[in-house]
PANU-763121 format. One line per field, with one value per residue: x negated, y negated, z of N, C-alpha, C, O in turn. Coordinates in pm, whole numbers, plus 50000, padded with zeros to 5 digits. Atoms other than C-alpha are relative to their C-alpha. Example, Ala and Ser with C-alpha at 12.3 -4.5 7.8 and 13.67 -1.06 7.14 Angstrom:
% PANU-763121
n.c1	c(49911 50082);
n.c2	c(50119 50119);
n.c3	c(50000 49994);
ca.c1	c(48770 48633);
ca.c2	c(50450 50106);
ca.c3	c(50780 50714);
c.c1	c(49910 50077);
c.c2	c(49880 49891);
c.c3	c(50000 50073);
o.c1	c(49806 50026);
o.c2	c(49882 49780);
o.c3	c(50066 50090);
END
This chain:
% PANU-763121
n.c1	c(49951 50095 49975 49997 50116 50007 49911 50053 50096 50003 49950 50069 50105 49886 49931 50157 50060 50195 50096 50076 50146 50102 50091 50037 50145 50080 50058 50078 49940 49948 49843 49936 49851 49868 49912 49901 49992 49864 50007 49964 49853 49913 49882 50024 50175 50109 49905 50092 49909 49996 49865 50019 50008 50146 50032 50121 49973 50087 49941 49990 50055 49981 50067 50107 50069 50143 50081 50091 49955 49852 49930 49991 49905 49998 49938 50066 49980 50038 50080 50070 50079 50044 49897 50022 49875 49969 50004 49945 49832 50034 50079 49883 49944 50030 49952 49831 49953 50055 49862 49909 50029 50119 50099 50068 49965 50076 49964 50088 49916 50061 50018 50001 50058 50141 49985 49948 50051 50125 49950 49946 50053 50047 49918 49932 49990 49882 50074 50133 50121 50086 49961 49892 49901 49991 50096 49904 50139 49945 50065 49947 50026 49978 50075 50150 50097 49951 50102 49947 50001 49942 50032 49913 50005 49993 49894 49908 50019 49937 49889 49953 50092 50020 49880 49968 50112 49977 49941 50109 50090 49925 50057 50111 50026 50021 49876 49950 50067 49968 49887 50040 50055 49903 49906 50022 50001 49850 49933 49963 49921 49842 49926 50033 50163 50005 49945 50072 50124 49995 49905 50092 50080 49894 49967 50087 50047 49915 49983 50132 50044 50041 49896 49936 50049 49946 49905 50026 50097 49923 49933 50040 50073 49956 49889 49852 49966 49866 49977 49970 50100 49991 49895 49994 50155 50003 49886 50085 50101 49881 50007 50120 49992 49887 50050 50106 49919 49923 50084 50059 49867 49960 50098 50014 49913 50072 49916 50057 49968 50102 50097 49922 49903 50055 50003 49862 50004 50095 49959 49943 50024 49842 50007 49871 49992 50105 49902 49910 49986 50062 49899 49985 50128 49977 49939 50005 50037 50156 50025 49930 49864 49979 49938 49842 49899 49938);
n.c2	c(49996 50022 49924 50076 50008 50096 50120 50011 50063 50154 50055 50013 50135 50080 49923 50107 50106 50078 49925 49994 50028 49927 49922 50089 50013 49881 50067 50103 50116 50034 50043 50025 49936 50076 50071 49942 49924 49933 49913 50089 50123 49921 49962 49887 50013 49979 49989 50082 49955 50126 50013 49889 49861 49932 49994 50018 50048 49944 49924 50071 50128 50088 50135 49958 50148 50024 50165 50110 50039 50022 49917 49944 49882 49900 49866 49856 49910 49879 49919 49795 49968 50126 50011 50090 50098 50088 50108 50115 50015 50136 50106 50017 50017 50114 50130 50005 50011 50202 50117 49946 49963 50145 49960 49935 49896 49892 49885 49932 49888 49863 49912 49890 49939 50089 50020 50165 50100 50112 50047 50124 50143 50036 50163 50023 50131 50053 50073 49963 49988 50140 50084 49906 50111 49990 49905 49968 49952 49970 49955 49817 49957 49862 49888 50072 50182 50030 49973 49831 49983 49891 50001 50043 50128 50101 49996 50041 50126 50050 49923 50067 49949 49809 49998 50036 49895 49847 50049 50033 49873 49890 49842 50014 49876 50018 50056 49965 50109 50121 49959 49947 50144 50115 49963 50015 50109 50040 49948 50117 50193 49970 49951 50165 50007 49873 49903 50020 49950 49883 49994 50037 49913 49843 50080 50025 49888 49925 49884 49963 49904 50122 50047 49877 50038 50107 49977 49900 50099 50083 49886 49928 50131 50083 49914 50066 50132 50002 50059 49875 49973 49903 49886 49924 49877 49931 49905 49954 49883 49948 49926 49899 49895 49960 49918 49852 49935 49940 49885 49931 49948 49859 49916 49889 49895 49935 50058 50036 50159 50053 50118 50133 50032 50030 50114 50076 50047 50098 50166 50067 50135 49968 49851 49934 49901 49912 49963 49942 49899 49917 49939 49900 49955 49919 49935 49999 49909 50085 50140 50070 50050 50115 50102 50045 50111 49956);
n.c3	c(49863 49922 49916 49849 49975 50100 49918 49875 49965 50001 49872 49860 50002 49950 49831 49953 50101 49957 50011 50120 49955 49995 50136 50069 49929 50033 50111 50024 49979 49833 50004 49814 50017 50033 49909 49991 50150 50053 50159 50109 49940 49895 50106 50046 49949 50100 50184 50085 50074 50079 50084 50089 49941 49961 49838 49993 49895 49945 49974 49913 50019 49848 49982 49880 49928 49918 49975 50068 50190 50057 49999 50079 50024 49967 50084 49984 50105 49979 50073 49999 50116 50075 50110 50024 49990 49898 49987 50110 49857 49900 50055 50019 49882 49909 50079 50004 49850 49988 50065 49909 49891 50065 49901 50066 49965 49968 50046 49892 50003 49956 50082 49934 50075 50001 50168 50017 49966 50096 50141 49963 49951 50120 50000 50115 50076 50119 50091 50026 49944 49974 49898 49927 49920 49850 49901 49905 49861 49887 49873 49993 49856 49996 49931 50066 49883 49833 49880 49948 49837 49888 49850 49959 50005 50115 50043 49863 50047 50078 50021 50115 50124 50004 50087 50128 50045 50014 50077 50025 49954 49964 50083 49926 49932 49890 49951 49825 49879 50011 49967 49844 49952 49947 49905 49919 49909 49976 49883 49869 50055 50000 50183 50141 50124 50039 50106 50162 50012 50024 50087 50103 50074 50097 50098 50025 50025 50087 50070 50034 49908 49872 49960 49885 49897 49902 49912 49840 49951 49906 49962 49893 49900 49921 49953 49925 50096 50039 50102 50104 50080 49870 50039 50111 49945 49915 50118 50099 49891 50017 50098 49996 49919 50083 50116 50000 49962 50080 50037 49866 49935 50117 49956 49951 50010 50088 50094 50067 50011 50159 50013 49996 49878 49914 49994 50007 49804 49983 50071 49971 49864 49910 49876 49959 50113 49972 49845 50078 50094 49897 49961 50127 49987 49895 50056 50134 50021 50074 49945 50068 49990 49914 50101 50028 49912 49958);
ca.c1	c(27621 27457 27310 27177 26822 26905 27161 26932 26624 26759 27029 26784 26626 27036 27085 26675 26596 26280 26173 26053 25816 25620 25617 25536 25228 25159 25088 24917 25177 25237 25649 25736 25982 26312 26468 26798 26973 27278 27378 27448 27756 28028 28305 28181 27823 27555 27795 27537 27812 27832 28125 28034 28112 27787 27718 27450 27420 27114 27100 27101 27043 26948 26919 26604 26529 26214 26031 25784 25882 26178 26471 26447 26639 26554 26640 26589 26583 26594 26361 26406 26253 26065 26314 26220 26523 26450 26225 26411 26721 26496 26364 26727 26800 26563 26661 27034 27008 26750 27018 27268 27120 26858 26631 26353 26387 26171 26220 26125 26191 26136 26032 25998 25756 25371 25435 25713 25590 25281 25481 25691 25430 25289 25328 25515 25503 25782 25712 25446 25141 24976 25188 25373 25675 25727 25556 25761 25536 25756 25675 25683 25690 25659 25437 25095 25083 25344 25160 25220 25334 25298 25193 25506 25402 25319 25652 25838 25684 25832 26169 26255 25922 25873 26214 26158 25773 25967 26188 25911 25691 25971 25755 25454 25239 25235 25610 25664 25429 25580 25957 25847 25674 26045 26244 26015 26031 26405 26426 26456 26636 27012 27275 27251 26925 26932 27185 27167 26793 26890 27170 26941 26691 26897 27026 26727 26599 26881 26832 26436 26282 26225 26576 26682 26349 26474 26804 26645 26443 26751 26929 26661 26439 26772 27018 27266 27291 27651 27704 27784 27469 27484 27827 27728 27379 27574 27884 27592 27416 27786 27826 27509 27556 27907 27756 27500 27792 27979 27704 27581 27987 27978 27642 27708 27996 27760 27965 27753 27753 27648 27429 27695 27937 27635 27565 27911 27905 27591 27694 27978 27989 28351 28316 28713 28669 28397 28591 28864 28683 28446 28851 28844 28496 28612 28811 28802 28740 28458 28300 28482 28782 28720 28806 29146 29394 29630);
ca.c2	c(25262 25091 25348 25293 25318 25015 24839 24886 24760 24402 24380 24394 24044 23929 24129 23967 23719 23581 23912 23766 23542 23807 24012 23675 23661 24045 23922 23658 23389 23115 23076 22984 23140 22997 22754 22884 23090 23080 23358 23185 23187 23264 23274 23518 23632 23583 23558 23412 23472 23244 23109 23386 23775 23794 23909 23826 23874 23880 24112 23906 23517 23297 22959 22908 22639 22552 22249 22161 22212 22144 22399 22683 22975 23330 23584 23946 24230 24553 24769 25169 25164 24951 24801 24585 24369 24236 24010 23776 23841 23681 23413 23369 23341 23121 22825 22902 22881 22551 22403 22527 22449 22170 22382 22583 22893 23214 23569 23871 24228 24552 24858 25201 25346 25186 25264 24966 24801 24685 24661 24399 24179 24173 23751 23731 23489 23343 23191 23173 23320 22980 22828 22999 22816 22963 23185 23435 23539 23734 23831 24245 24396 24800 25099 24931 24608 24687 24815 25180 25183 25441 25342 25291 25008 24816 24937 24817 24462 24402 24623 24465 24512 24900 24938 24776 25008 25316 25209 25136 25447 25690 25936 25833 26181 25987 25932 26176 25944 25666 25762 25932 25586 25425 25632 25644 25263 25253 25499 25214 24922 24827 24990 24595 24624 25052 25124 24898 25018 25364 25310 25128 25349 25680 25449 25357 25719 25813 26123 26157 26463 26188 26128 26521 26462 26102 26275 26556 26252 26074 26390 26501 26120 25959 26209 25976 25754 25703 25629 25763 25903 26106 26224 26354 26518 26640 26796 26913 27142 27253 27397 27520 27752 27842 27933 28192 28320 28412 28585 28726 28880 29038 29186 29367 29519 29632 29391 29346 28931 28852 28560 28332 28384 28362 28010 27912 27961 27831 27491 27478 27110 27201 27386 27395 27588 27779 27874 28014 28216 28340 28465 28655 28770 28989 29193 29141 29465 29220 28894 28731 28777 28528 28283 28358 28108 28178);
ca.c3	c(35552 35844 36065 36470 36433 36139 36455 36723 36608 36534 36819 37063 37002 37071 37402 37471 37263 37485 37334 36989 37204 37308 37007 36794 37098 36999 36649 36734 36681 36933 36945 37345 37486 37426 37671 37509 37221 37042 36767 36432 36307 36568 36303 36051 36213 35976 35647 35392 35156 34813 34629 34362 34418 34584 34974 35121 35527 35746 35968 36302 36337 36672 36695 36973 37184 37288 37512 37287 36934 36725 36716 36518 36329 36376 36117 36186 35936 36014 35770 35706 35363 35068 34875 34593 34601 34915 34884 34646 34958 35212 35016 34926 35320 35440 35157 35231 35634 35552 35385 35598 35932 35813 36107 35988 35967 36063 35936 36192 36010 36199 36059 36188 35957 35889 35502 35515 35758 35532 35221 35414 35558 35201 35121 34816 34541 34329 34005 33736 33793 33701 33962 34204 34333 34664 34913 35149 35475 35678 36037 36050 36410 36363 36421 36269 36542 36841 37157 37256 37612 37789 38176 38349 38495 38208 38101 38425 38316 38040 37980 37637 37458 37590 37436 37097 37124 37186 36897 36680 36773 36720 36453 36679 36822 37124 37170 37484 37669 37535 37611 37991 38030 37992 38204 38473 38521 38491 38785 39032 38792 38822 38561 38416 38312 38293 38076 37758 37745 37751 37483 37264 37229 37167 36900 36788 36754 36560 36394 36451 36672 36927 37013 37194 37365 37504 37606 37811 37924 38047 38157 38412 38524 38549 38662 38825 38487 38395 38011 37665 37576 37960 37891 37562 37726 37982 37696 37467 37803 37837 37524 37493 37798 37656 37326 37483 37699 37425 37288 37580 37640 37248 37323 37579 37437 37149 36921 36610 36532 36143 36087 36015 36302 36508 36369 36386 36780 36798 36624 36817 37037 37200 37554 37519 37182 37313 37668 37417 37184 37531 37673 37264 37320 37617 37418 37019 36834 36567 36640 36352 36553 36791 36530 36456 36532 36736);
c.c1	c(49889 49991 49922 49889 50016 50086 49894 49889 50034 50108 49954 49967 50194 50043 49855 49937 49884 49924 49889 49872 49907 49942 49933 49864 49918 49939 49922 50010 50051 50146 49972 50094 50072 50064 50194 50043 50139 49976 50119 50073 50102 50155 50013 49854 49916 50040 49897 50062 49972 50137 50013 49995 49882 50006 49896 50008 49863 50027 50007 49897 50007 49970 49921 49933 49876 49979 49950 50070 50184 50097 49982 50071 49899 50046 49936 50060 49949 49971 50040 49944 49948 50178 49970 50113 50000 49940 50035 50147 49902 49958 50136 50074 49915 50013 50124 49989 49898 50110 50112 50011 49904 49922 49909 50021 49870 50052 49876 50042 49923 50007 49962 49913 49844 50005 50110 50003 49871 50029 50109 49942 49894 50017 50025 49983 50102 49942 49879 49884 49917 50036 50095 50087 50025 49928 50082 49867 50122 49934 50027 49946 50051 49875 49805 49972 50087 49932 50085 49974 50024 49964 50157 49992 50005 50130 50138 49992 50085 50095 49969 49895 49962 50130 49970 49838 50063 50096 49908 49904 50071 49950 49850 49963 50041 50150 50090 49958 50098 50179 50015 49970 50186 50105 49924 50000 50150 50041 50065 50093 50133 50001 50025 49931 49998 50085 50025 49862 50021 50088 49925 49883 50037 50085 49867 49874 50071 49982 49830 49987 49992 50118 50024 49868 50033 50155 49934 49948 50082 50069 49900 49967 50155 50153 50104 50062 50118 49995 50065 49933 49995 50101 49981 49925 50085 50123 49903 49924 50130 50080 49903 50005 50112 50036 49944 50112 50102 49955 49960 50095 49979 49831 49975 50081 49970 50094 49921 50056 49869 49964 50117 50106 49910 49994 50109 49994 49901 49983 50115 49999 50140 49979 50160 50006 49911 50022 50096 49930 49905 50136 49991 49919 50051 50077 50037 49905 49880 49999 50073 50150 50064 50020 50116 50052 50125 50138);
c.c2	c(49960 50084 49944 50012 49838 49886 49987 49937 49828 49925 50022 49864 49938 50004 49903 49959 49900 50128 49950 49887 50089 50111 49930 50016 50124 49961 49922 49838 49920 49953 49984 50058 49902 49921 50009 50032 50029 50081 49930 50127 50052 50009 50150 50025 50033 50032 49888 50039 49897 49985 50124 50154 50048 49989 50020 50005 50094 50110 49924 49856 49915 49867 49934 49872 49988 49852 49944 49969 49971 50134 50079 50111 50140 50154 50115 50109 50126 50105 50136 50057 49894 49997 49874 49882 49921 49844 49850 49958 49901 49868 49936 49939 49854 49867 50020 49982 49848 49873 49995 49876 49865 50075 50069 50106 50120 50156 50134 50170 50127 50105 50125 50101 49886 50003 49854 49922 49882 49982 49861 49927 49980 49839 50049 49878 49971 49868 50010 50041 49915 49924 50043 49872 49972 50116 50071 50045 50015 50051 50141 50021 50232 50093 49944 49837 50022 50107 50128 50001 50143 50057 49947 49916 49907 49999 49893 49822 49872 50118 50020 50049 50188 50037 49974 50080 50157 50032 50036 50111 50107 50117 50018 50172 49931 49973 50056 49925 49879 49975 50041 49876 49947 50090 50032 49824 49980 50087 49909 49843 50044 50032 49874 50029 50176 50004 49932 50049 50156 50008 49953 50066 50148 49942 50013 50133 50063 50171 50092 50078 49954 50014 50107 49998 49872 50085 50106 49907 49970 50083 49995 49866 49935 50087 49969 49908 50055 49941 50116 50074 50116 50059 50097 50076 50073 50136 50094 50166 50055 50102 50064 50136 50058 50100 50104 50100 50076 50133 50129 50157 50136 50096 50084 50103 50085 49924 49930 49813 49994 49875 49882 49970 49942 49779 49917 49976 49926 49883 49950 49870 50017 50131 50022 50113 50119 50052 50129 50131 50114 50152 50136 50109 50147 50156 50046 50134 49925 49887 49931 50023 49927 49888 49986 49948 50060 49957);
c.c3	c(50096 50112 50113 49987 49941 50085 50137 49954 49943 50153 50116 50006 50045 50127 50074 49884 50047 49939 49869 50028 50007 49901 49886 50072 49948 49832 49919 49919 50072 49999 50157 49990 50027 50140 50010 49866 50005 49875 49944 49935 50092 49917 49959 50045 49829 49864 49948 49840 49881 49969 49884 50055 50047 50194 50032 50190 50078 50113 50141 50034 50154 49936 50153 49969 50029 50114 49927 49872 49962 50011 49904 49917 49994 49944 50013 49922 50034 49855 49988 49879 49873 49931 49887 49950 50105 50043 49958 50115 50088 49930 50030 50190 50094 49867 50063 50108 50019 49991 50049 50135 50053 50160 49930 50035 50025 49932 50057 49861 50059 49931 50088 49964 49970 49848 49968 50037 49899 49887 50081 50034 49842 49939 49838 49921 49898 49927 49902 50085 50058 50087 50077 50062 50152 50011 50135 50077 50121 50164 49991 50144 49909 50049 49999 50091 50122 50104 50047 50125 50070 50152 50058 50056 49924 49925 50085 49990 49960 49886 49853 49888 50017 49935 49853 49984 50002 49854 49812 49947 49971 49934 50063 50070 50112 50112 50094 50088 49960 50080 50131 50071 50060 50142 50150 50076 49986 50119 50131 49941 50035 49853 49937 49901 49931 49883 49890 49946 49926 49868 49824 49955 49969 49873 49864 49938 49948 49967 50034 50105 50159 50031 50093 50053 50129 50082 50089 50069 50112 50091 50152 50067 50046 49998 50007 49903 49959 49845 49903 49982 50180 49994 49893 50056 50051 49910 49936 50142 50014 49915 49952 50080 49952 49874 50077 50103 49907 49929 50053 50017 49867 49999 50103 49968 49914 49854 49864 49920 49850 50057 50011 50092 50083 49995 50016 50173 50070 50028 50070 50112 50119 50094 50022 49915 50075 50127 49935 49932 50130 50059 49839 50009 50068 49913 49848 49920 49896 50074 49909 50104 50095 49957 49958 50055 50023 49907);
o.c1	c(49775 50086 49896 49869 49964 50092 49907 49868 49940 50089 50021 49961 50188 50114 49867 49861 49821 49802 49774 49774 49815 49831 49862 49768 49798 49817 49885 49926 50144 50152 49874 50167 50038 50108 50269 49987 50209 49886 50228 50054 50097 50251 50071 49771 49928 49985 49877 49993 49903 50223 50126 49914 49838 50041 49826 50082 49835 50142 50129 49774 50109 49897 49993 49875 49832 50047 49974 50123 50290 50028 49974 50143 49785 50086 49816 50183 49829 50065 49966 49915 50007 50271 49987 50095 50079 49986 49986 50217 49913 49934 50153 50168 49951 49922 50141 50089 49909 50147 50180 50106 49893 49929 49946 50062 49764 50168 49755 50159 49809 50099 49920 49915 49852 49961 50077 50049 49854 49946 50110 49999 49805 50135 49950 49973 50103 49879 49784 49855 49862 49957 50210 50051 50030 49880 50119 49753 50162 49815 50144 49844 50145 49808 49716 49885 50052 49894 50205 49863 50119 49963 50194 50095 50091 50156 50233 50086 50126 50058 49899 49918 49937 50092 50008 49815 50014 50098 49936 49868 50010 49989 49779 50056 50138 50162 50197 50024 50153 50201 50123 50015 50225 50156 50003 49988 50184 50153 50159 50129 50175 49932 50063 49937 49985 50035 50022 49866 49985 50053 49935 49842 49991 50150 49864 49776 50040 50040 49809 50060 49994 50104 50033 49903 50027 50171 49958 49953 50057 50090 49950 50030 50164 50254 50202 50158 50133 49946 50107 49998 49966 50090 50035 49961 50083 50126 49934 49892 50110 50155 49923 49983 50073 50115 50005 50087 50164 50007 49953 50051 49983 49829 49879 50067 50032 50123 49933 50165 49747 50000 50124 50154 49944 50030 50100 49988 49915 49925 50137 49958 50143 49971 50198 50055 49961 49919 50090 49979 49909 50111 49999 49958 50048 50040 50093 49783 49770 50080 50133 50245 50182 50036 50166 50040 50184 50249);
o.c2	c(50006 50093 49824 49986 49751 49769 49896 49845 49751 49825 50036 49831 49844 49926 49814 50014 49816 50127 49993 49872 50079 50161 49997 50045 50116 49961 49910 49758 49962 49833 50043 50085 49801 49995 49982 49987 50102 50070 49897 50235 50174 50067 50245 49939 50112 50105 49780 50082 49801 50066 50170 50185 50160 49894 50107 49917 50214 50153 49939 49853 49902 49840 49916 49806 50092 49751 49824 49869 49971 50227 50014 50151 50108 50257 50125 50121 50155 50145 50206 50177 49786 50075 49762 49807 49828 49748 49743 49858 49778 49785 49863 49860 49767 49790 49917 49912 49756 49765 49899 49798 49799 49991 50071 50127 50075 50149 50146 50172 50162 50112 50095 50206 49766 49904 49759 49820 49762 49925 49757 49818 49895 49826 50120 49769 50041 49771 50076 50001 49909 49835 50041 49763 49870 50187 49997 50062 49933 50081 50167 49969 50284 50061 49959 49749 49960 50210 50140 50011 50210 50173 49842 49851 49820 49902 49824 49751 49765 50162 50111 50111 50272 50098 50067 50099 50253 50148 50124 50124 50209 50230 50114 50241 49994 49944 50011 49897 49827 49885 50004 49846 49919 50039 50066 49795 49874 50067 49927 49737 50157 50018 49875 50043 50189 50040 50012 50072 50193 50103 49997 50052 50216 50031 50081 50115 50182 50252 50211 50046 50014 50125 50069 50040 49883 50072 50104 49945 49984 50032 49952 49841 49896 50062 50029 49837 50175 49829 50230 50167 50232 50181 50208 50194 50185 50258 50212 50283 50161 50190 50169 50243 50160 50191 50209 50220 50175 50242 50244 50270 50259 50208 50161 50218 50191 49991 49808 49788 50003 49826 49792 49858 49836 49697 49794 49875 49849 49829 49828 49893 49977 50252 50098 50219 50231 50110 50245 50244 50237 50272 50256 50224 50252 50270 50153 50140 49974 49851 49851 49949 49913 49801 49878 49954 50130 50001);
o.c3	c(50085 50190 50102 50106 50011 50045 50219 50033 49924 50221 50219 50124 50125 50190 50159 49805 49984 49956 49857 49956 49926 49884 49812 49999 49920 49820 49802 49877 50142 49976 50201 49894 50088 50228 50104 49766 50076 49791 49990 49992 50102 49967 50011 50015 49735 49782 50002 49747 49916 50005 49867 50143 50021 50263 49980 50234 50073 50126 50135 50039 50223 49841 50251 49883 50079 50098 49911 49823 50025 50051 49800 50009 49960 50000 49990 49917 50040 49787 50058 49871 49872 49911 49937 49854 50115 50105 49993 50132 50092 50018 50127 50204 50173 49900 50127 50121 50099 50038 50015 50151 50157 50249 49813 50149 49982 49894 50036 49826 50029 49849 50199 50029 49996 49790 49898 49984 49877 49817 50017 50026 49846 49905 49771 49978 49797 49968 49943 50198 50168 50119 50032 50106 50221 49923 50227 50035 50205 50172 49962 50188 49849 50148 50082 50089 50222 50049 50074 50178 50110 50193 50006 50036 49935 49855 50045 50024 50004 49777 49807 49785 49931 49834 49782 49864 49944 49814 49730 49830 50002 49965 50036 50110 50155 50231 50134 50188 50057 50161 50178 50182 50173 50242 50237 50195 50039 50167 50208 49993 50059 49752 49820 49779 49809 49776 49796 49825 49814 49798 49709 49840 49877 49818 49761 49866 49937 50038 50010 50199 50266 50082 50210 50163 50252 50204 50209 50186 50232 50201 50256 50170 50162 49932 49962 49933 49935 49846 49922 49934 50151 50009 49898 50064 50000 49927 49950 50120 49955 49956 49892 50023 49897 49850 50059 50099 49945 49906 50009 50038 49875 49947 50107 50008 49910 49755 49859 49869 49832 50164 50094 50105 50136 50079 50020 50243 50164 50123 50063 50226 50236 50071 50112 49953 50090 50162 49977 49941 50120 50064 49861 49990 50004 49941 49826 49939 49922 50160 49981 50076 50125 50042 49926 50177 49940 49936);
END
């Protein structure tokens, strides 16, 4: 299953795709930025499918213009662990989108971790020892080379790359600064630019400790932000207070609450459920019997 740390860190380069200039520059590769970018293919996106029961599909593909140089392709691979199957997949991708595309191709993959980051920029060799056939040399952008922002200015800069560093950074010590950094320079942007940012990196922080820091983040610096990720903050502080009201109600009545009811009210996310069993609370001779259904 593809999860949002594994969608966010490649569909950022589609939403800003001048971004892989400047993280190619952080690297210390010279790409220009793009004069313009379509995403390859608009049929099936990025089906690298064969005639044979085999699927094969990067994880997001541009095709990027430049002035000077020739046109190029753009494959980005989002990373969340080694896998040794993969590098025989990219190899596999950039012949098939050569031949495809007759452009050359590139291969970016992000990583979220510095353990797979440096097992991915590892160059690969296919073929005898005595003679290797080919040579993979992917580009890796993750915790071990992208730039830890955390001056809000320097953030305010350049949106796109403090985004794909907070991204990036997410097991980082430093990733309250880094995260405080972004929402202080989005205090003043439009909801254009604000609220994919914000969406993408609560994405992007999926599951990690980092993430219910970014939502109190967004909750308090940007108060007035309208989205999903603000409805949920604002549902989640909702039921929170809800829960300790419930508690609050069978504690004063001297209403002994086992361990596991407690966690049950606790856990609950529903302030309609948790409204309901508060009305039970008031009156229920145990705490289990704010659970019965009516």
């Amino acid at each position: 299953m593809v999860s949002s740390p594994h969608e966010a860190m490649h569909r950022i380069f589609q939403e800003h795709p001048d971004l892989f200039s400047r993280v190619s520059e952080v690297l210390g590769v010279d790409f220009g930025p793009p004069t313009s970018v379509t995403v390859l293919p608009t049929d099936r996106p990025t089906d690298l499918t064969e005639a044979r029961p085999l699927e094969r599909r990067v994880d997001t593909l541009l095709r990027l213009e430049t002035e000077d140089d020739e046109p190029l392709l753009l494959a980005v691979e989002a990373q969340g662990k080694k896998d040794p199957d993969k590098p025989a997949s990219w190899a596999y991708y950039a012949s098939y989108l050569l031949t495809k595309y007759r452009l050359q191709p590139i291969l970016l993959v992000v990583c979220q971790d510095r353990a797979t980051a440096e097992w991915a920029a590892r160059p690969v060799h296919f073929g005898p020892r005595q003679w290797p056939l080919l040579t993979l040399r992917p580009l890796v952008a993750g915790p071990h080379n992208m730039p830890v922002i955390t001056d809000p200015a320097e953030a305010r800069k350049d949106l796109a790359l403090a985004t794909l560093s907070a991204i990036t950074h997410g097991r980082d010590p430093d990733i309250g600064a880094i995260l405080k950094a972004v929402t202080t320079a989005l205090q003043d942007a439009p909801d254009a630019v604000k609220n994919p940012i914000i969406e993408f990196i609560s994405q992007g922080l999926g599951e990690l400790p980092a993430a219910a820091l970014w939502r109190k983040l967004v909750a308090v610096d940007l108060s007035f932000y309208k989205s999903p990720l603000f409805e949920e903050v604002r549902d989640e502080g909702r039921a929170q207070r809800a829960a300790e009201d419930v508690l609050a109600v069978l504690a004063e009545r001297g209403i002994d609450v086992p361990e596991d009811a407690r966690e049950r009210i606790s856990g609950c996310g529903d302030p309609e459920v948790l409204r309901r069993w508060l009305r039970r609370a008031v009156t229920a001779p145990a705490a289990e019997d704010i659970f019965v259904v009516d």
